[in-house]
Backbone as CSV, one residue per row, in Angstrom:
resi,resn,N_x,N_y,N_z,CA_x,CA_y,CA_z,C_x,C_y,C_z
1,UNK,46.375,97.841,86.683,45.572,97.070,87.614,46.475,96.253,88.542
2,UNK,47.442,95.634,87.988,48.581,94.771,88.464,49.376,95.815,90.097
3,UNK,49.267,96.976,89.130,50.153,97.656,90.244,49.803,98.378,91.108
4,UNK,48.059,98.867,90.910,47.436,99.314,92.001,47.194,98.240,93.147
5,UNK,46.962,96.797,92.805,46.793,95.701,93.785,48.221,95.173,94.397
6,UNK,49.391,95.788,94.056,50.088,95.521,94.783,51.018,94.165,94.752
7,UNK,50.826,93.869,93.050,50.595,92.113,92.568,51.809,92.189,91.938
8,UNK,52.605,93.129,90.867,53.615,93.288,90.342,54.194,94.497,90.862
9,UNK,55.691,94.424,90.851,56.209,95.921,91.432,56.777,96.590,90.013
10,UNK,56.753,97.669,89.688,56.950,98.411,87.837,58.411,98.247,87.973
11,UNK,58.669,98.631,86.796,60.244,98.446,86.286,60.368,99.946,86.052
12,UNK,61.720,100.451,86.336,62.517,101.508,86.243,61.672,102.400,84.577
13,UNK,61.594,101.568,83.327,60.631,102.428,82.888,59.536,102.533,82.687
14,UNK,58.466,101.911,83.806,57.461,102.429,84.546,57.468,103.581,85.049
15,UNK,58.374,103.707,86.064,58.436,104.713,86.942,59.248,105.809,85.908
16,UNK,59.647,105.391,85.297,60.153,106.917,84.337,58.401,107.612,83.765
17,UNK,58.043,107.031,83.236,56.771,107.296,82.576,55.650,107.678,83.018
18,UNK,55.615,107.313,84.609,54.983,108.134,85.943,55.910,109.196,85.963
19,UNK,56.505,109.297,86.617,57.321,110.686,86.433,57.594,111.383,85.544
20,UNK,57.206,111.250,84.137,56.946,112.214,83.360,55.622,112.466,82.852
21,UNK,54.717,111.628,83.335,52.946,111.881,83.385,52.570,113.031,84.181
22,UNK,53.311,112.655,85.539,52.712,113.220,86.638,53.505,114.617,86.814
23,UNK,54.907,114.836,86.361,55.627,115.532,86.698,56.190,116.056,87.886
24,UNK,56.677,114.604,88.373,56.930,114.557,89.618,58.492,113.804,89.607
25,UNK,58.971,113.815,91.004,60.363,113.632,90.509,60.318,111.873,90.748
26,UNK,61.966,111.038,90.943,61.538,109.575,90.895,61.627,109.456,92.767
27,UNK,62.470,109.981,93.230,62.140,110.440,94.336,61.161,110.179,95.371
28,UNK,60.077,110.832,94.581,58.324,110.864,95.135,58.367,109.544,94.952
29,UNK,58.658,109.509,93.897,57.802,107.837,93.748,58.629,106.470,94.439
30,UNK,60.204,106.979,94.811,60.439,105.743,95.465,61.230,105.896,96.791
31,UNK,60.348,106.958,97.366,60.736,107.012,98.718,60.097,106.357,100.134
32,UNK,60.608,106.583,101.184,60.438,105.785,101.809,59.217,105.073,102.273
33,UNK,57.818,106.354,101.409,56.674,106.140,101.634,56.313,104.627,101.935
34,UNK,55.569,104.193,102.304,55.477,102.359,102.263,53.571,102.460,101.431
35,UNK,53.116,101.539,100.369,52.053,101.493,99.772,51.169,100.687,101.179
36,UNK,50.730,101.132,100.634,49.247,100.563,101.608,48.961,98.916,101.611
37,UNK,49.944,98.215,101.520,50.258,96.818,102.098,51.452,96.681,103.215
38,UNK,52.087,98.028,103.047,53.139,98.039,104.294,54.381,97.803,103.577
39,UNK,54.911,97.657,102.738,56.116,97.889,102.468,56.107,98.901,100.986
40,UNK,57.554,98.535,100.703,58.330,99.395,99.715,57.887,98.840,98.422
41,UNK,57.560,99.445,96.967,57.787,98.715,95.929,59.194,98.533,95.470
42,UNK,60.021,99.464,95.634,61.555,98.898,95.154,61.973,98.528,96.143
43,UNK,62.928,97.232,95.894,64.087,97.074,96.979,65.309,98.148,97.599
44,UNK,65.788,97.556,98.453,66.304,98.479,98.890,67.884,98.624,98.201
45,UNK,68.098,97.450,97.371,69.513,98.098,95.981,68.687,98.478,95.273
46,UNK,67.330,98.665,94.660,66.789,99.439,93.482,66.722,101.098,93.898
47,UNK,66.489,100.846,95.155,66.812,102.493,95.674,68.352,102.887,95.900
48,UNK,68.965,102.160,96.471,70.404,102.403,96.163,71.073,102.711,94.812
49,UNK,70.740,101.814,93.857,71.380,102.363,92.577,70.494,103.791,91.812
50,UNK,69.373,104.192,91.983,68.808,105.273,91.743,69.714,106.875,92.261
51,UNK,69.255,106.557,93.725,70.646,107.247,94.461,71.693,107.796,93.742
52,UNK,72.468,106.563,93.655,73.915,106.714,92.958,73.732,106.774,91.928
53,UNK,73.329,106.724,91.107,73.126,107.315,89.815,72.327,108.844,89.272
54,UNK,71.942,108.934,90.539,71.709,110.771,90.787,72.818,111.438,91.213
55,UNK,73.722,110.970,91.607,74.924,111.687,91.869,76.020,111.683,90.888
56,UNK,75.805,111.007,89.901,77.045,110.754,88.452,76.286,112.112,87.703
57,UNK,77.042,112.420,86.896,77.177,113.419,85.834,76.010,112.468,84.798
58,UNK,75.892,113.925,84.025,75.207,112.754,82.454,75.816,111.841,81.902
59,UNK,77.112,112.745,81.415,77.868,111.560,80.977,78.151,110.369,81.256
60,UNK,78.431,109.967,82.918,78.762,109.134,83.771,77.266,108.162,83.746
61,UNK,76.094,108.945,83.502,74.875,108.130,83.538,74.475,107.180,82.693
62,UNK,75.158,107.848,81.473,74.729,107.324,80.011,76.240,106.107,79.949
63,UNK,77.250,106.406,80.639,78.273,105.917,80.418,77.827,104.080,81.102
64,UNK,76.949,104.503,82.559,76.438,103.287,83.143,75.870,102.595,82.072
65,UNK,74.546,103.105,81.752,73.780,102.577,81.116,74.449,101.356,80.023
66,UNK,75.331,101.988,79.230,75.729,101.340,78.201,76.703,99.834,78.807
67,UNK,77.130,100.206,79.697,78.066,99.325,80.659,76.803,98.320,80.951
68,UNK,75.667,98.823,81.661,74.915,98.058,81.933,74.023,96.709,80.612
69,UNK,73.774,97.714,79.274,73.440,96.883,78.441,74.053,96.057,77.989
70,UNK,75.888,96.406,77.954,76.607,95.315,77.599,76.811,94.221,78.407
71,UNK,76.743,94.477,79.814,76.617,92.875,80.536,75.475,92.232,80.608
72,UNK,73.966,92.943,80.354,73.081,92.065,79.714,73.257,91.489,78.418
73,UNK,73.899,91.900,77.562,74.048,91.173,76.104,74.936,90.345,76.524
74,UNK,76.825,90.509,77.516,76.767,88.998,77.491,76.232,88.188,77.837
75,UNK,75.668,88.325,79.041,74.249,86.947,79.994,73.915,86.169,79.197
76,UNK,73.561,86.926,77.751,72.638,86.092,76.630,73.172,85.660,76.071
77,UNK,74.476,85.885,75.350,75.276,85.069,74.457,75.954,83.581,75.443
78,UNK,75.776,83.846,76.841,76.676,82.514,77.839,75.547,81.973,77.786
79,UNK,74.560,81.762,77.558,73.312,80.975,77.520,73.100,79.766,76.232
């Protein structure tokens, strides 16, 4: 409901979970189309890092990822 009104924008696994409902790529879902309030739901680094992370290998993807969870775990321990 949130996201048909245009009130919250989904998180990366949102849009995974549309794209494997619908069987559609992420692409469709976060291209330049604009929703029917006139803009984008992702920003324009949330589309940038999608991008670039379609162009890394698996390995290189999974390699982010983990890179990525570990600088969220420190955030939390400097807190």
């Amino acid at each position: 409901m949130r996201l048909s009104k245009a009130i919250a924008n989904p998180s990366l696994d949102t849009l995974l979970a549309i794209k494997k409902k619908f069987k559609c790529s992420i692409d469709d879902l976060v291209s330049d189309v604009e929703n029917n309030l006139g803009y984008s739901l992702l920003s324009e680094e949330e589309v940038l890092l999608l991008k670039l992370n379609k162009s890394l290998t698996q390995f290189d993807r999974k390699e982010v990822l983990e890179i990525i969870k570990l600088k969220i775990e420190l955030r939390k321990m400097e807190k």
